[in-house]
MARVEX-138387 format. One line per 10 residues: for each residue z, x negated, y of C-alpha. Coordinates in Angstrom, 2 decimals. Layout:
<sites>
Z/X/Y | ...
</sites>
This chain:
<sites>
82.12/-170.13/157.29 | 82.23/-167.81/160.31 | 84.07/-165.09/160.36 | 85.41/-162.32/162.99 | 89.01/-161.64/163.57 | 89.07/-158.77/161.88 | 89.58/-160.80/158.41 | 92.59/-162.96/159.92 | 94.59/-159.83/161.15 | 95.05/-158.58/157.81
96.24/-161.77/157.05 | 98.45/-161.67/159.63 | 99.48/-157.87/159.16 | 100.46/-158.76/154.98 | 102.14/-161.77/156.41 | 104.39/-160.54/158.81 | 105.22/-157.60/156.67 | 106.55/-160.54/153.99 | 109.14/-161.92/156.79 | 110.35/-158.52/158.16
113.72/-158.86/156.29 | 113.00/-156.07/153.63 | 113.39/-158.04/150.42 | 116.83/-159.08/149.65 | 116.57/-162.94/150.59 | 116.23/-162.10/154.23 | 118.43/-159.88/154.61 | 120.02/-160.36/157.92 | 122.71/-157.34/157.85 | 124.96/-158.65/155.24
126.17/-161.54/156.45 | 127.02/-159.13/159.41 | 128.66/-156.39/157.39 | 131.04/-158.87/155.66 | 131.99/-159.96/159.29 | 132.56/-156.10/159.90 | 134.44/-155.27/157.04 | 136.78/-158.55/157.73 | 137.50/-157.31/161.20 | 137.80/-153.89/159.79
140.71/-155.04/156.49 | 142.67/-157.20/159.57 | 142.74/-154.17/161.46 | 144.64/-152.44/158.58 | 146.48/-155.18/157.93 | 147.98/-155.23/161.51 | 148.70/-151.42/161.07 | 150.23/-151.77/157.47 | 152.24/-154.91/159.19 | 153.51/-152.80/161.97
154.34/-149.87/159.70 | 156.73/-152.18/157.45 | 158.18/-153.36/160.54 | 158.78/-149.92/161.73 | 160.34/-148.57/158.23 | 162.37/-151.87/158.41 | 163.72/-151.28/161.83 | 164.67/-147.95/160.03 | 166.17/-149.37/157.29 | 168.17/-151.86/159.22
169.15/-149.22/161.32 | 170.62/-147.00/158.44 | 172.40/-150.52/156.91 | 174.23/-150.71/160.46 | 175.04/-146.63/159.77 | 176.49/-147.49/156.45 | 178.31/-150.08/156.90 | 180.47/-148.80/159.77 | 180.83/-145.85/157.73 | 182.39/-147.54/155.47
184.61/-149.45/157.28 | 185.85/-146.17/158.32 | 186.35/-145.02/155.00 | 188.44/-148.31/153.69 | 190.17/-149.11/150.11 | 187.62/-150.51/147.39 | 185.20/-147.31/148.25 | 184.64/-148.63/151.51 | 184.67/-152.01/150.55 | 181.88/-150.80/147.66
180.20/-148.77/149.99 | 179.90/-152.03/152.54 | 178.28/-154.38/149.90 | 175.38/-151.46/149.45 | 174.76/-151.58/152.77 | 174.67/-155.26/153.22 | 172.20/-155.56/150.35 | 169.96/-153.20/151.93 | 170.00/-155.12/155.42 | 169.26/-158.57/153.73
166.18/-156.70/151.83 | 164.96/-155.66/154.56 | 165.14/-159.06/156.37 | 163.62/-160.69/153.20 | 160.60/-157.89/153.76 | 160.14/-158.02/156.87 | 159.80/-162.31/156.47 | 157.35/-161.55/153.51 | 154.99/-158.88/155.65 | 154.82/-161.47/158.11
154.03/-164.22/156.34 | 151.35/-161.92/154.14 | 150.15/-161.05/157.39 | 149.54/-164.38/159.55 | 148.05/-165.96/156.43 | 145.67/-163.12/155.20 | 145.02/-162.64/158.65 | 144.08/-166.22/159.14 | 142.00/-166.13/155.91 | 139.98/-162.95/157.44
139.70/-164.13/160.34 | 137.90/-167.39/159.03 | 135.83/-165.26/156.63 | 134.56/-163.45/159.63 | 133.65/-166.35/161.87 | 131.67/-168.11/158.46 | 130.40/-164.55/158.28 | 128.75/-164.61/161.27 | 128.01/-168.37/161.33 | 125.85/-167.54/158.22
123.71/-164.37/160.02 | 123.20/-166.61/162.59 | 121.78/-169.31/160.43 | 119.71/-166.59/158.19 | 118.54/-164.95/161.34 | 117.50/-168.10/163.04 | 115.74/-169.28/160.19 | 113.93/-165.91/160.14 | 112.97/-166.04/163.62 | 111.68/-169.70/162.98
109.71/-167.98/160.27 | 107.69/-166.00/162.62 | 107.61/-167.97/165.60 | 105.73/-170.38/162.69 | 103.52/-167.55/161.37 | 102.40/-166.53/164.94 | 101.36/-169.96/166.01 | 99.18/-170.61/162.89 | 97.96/-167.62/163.61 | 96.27/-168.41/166.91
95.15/-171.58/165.65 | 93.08/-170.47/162.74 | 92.06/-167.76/165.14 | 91.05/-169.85/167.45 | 89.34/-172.44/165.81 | 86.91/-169.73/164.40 | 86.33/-169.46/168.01 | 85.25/-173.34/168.32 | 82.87/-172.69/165.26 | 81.15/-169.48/167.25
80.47/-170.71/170.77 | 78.45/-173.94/169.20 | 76.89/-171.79/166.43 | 75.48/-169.22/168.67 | 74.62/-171.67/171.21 | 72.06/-173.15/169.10 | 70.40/-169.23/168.17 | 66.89/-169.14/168.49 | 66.52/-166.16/170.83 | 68.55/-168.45/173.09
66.80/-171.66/172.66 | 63.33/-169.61/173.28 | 64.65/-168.44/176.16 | 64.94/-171.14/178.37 | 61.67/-172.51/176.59 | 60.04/-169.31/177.78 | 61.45/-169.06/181.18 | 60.39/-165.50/181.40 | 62.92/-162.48/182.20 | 61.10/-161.06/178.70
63.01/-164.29/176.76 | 66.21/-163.60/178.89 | 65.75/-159.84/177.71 | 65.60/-160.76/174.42 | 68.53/-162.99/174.46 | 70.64/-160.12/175.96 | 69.71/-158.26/173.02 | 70.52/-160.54/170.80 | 73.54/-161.62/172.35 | 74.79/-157.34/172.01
74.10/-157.67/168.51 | 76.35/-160.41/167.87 | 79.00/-158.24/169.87 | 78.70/-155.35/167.84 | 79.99/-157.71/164.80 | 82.69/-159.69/166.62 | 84.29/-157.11/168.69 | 87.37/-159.72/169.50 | 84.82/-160.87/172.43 | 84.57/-158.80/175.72
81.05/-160.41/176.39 | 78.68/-163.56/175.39 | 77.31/-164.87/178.79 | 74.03/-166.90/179.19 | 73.94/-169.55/181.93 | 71.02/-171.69/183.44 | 72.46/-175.47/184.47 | 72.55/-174.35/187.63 | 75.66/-172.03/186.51 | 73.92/-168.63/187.31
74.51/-165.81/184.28 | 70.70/-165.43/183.18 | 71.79/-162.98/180.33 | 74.92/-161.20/178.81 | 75.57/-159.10/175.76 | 77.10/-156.04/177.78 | 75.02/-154.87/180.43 | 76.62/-151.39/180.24 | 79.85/-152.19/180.59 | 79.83/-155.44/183.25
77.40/-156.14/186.25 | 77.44/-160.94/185.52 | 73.83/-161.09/185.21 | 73.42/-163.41/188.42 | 76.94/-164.31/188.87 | 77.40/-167.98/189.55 | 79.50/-169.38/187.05 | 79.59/-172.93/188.63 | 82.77/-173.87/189.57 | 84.56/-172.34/186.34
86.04/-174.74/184.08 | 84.79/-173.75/181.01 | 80.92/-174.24/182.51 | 81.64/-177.50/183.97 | 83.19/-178.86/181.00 | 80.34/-177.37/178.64 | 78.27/-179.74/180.96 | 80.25/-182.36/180.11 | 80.05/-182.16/176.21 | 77.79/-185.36/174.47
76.26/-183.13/171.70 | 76.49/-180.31/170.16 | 79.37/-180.90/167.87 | 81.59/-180.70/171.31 | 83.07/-177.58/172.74 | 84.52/-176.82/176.20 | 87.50/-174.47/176.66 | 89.46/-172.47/179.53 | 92.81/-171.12/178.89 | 93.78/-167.51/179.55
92.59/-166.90/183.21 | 91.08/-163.25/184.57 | 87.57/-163.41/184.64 | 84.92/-161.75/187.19 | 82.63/-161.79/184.83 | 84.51/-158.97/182.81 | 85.73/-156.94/185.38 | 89.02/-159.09/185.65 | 89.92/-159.10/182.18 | 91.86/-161.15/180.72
90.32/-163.49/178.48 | 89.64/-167.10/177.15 | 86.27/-169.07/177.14 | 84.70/-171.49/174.34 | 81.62/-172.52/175.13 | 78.77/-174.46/174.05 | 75.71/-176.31/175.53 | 72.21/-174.96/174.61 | 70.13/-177.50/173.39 | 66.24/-178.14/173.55
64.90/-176.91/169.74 | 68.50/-176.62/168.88 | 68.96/-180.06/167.97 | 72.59/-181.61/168.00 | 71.75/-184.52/170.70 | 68.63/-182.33/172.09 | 68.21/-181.96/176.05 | 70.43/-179.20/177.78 | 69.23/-176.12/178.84 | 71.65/-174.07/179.70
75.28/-172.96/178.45 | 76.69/-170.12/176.42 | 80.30/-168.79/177.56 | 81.75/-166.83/174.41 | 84.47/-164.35/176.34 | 87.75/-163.88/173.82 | 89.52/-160.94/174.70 | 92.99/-162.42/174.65 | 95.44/-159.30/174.71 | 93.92/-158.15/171.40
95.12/-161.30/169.72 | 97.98/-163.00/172.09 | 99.78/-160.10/173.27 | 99.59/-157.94/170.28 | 101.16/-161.02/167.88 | 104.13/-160.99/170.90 | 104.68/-157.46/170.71 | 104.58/-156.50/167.18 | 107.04/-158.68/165.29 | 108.60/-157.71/162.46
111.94/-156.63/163.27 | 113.95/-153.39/163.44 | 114.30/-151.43/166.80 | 117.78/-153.32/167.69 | 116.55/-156.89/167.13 | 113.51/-155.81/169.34 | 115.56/-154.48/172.09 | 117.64/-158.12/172.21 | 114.32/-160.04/171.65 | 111.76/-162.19/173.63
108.59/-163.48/172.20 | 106.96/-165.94/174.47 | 103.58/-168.17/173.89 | 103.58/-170.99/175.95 | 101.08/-173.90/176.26 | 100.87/-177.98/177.05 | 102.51/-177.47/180.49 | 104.86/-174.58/179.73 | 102.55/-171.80/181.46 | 103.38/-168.76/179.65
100.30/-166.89/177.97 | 102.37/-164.17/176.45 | 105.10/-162.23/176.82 | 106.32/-159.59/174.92 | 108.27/-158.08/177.54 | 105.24/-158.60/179.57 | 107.12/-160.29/182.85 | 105.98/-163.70/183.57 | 102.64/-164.37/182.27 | 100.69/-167.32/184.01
104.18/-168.64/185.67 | 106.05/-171.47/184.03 | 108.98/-171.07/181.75 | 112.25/-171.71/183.45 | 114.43/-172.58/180.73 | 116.77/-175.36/181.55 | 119.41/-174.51/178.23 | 117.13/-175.59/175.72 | 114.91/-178.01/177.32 | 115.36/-181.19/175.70
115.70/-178.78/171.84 | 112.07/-177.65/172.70 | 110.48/-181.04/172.71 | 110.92/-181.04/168.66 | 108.29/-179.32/166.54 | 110.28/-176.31/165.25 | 113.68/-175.17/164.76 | 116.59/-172.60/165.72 | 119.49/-172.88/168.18 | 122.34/-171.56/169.18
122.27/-171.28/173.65 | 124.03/-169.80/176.63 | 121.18/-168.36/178.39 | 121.57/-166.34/181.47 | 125.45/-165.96/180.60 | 124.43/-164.99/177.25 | 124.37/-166.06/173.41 | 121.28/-166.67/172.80 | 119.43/-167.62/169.49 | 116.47/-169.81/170.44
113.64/-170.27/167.43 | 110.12/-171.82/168.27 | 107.32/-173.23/166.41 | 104.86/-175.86/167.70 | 100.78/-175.38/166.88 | 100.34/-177.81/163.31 | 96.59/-176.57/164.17 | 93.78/-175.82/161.54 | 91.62/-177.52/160.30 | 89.96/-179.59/163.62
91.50/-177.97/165.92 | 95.21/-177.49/167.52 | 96.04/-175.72/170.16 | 99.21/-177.73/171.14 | 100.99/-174.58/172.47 | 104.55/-173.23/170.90 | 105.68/-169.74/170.37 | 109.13/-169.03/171.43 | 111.68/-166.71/170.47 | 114.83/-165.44/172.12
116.36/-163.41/170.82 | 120.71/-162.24/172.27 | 123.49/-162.58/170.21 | 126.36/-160.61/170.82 | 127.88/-160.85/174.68 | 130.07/-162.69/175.74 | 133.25/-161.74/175.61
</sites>
């Protein structure tokens, strides 16, 4: 039932590879090559058009030539010679009316092709976007909610229930121990931290690497919700934050409420903090999204939560402040989707997906995706 992360990236890493646009249903380019190649046949159009004209200004201008010739030369040869000439300048007319007329209408017809061209890319690459911004957010939930299943599991371990039963720095000893073990097998957790009700860290899975043991983890939310918790089917939880206890990593707590003999309703003894390291499973999913090197050099990839605080940023600029967006607002409030924006003077395609969650639990966040269109002109 419990299982590291280790299981769900490769999930994640087939997934994503599925969406990156390879295979010919997502393939984002054509629409945008037919665009090109429209723009590209009314370009020679225009030049073809102008070249008729030209050879027609000729042409009249020869039919002028002729004709006065030929009223210079007079009698029936002249009069032969005028009728020639004539003909010539009303054929010319007549192509110059037809060149125009192929021109504004074919031109029209390109010029329609191109804008459903790129209507269509837009719509394939929006729905592609919405496709990972959807992946990404599942993702994190089933992530996540392994997370829930840990902190309450581990909280009821025996080393840690004997611990506080023992009261003796030998038990506490133990539990470290213990607690390092578990590390070595989940290595998406920076530490596992042991606290007395009084808040103080009693024991911690990583001596060697951070100095907690006797921190005072009081005030923190995730300890004073754990507190809060009925039984031991309850978990508390703290969003991304930087913790002391890790040397000001960044992370997110589950924890769980030790209980006397491990018993779901059992007496509290003391609460176990289980320290996710979130830039190994946040900021990586923001960063490495399936597209090419253009698409990532126009693209943002944003988690957000309940009240808009980002938690990730692939461009790595605003984590922990809120998201200013005010073209888009009212669009965001829906579950999922793509649209079409003027953000910061630019086209912008905005795609997001809103946590479904797994199983029992939901994180309520959203990932969003910008990602610039073509500027304005």
């Amino acid at each position: 039932m419990y299982t590291s992360l280790a299981s769900s990236t490769q999930f994640q890493t087939t997934t994503l590879e599925n969406l990156s646009g390879d295979s010919p249903a997502n393939e984002i380019s054509s629409p945008s090559r037919i665009a090109e190649l429209a723009q590209e046949i009314l370009g020679h159009l225009g030049n073809a058009s102008q070249e008729i004209a030209t050879l027609n200004d000729e042409t009249r201008f020869l039919s002028i030539n002729a004709r006065i010739e030929a009223a210079r030369a007079g009698g029936r040869i002249g009069a032969a010679f005028g009728v020639v000439a004539q003909a010539i300048q009303d054929l010319s007319g007549k192509t110059t009316t037809v060149a125009r007329t192929l021109s504004e209408r074919t031109g029209a017809a390109l010029s329609e092709l191109a804008r459903i061209s790129t209507c269509l890319g837009t719509k394939m690459q929006g729905e592609k976007l919405t496709s990972i911004a959807d992946h990404i957010i599942d993702v994190i939930d089933r992530n996540l909610y392994e997370r829930t299943c840990d902190c309450r599991w581990w909280a009821a371990d025996e080393s840690l229930v004997n611990a506080f039963g023992q009261s003796s720095q030998q038990g506490f000893t133990h539990a470290s121990r213990r607690l390092g073990v578990i590390l070595d097998s989940y290595t998406v957790y920076i530490d596992l931290v042991l606290c007395d009700l009084s808040g103080q860290v009693v024991a911690h899975g990583r001596p060697a690497q951070f100095c907690s043991q006797g921190m005072i983890c009081r005030q923190s939310p995730w300890f004073r919700r754990a507190i809060e918790t009925r039984d031991a089917t309850e978990f508390a939880f703290e969003s991304v934050h930087h913790s002391h206890l890790v040397s000001n990593r960044k992370v997110l707590v589950y924890a769980g409420v030790v209980r006397e003999d491990g018993q779901l309703n059992g007496k509290p003894l003391g609460v176990l903090g289980a320290l996710f390291d979130w830039e190994s499973l946040g900021q990586k999913l923001v960063e490495d999204l399936p597209l090419d090197h253009d698409e990532m050099q126009r693209t943002r990839c944003l988690l957000i939560d309940q009240n808009d605080m980002i938690l990730a940023d692939s461009k790595r600029q605003s984590v922990g402040e809120p998201l200013n967006l005010l073209a888009g607002r009212e669009f965001l409030s829906r579950s999922r989707g793509f649209q079409e924006f003027i953000i910061d003077g630019e086209r912008t395609l905005l795609a997001f997906s809103t946590s479904r969650g797994f199983e029992t639990y939901a994180t309520g966040w959203k990932c969003v995706i910008m990602h610039r269109l073509d500027d304005l002109a």
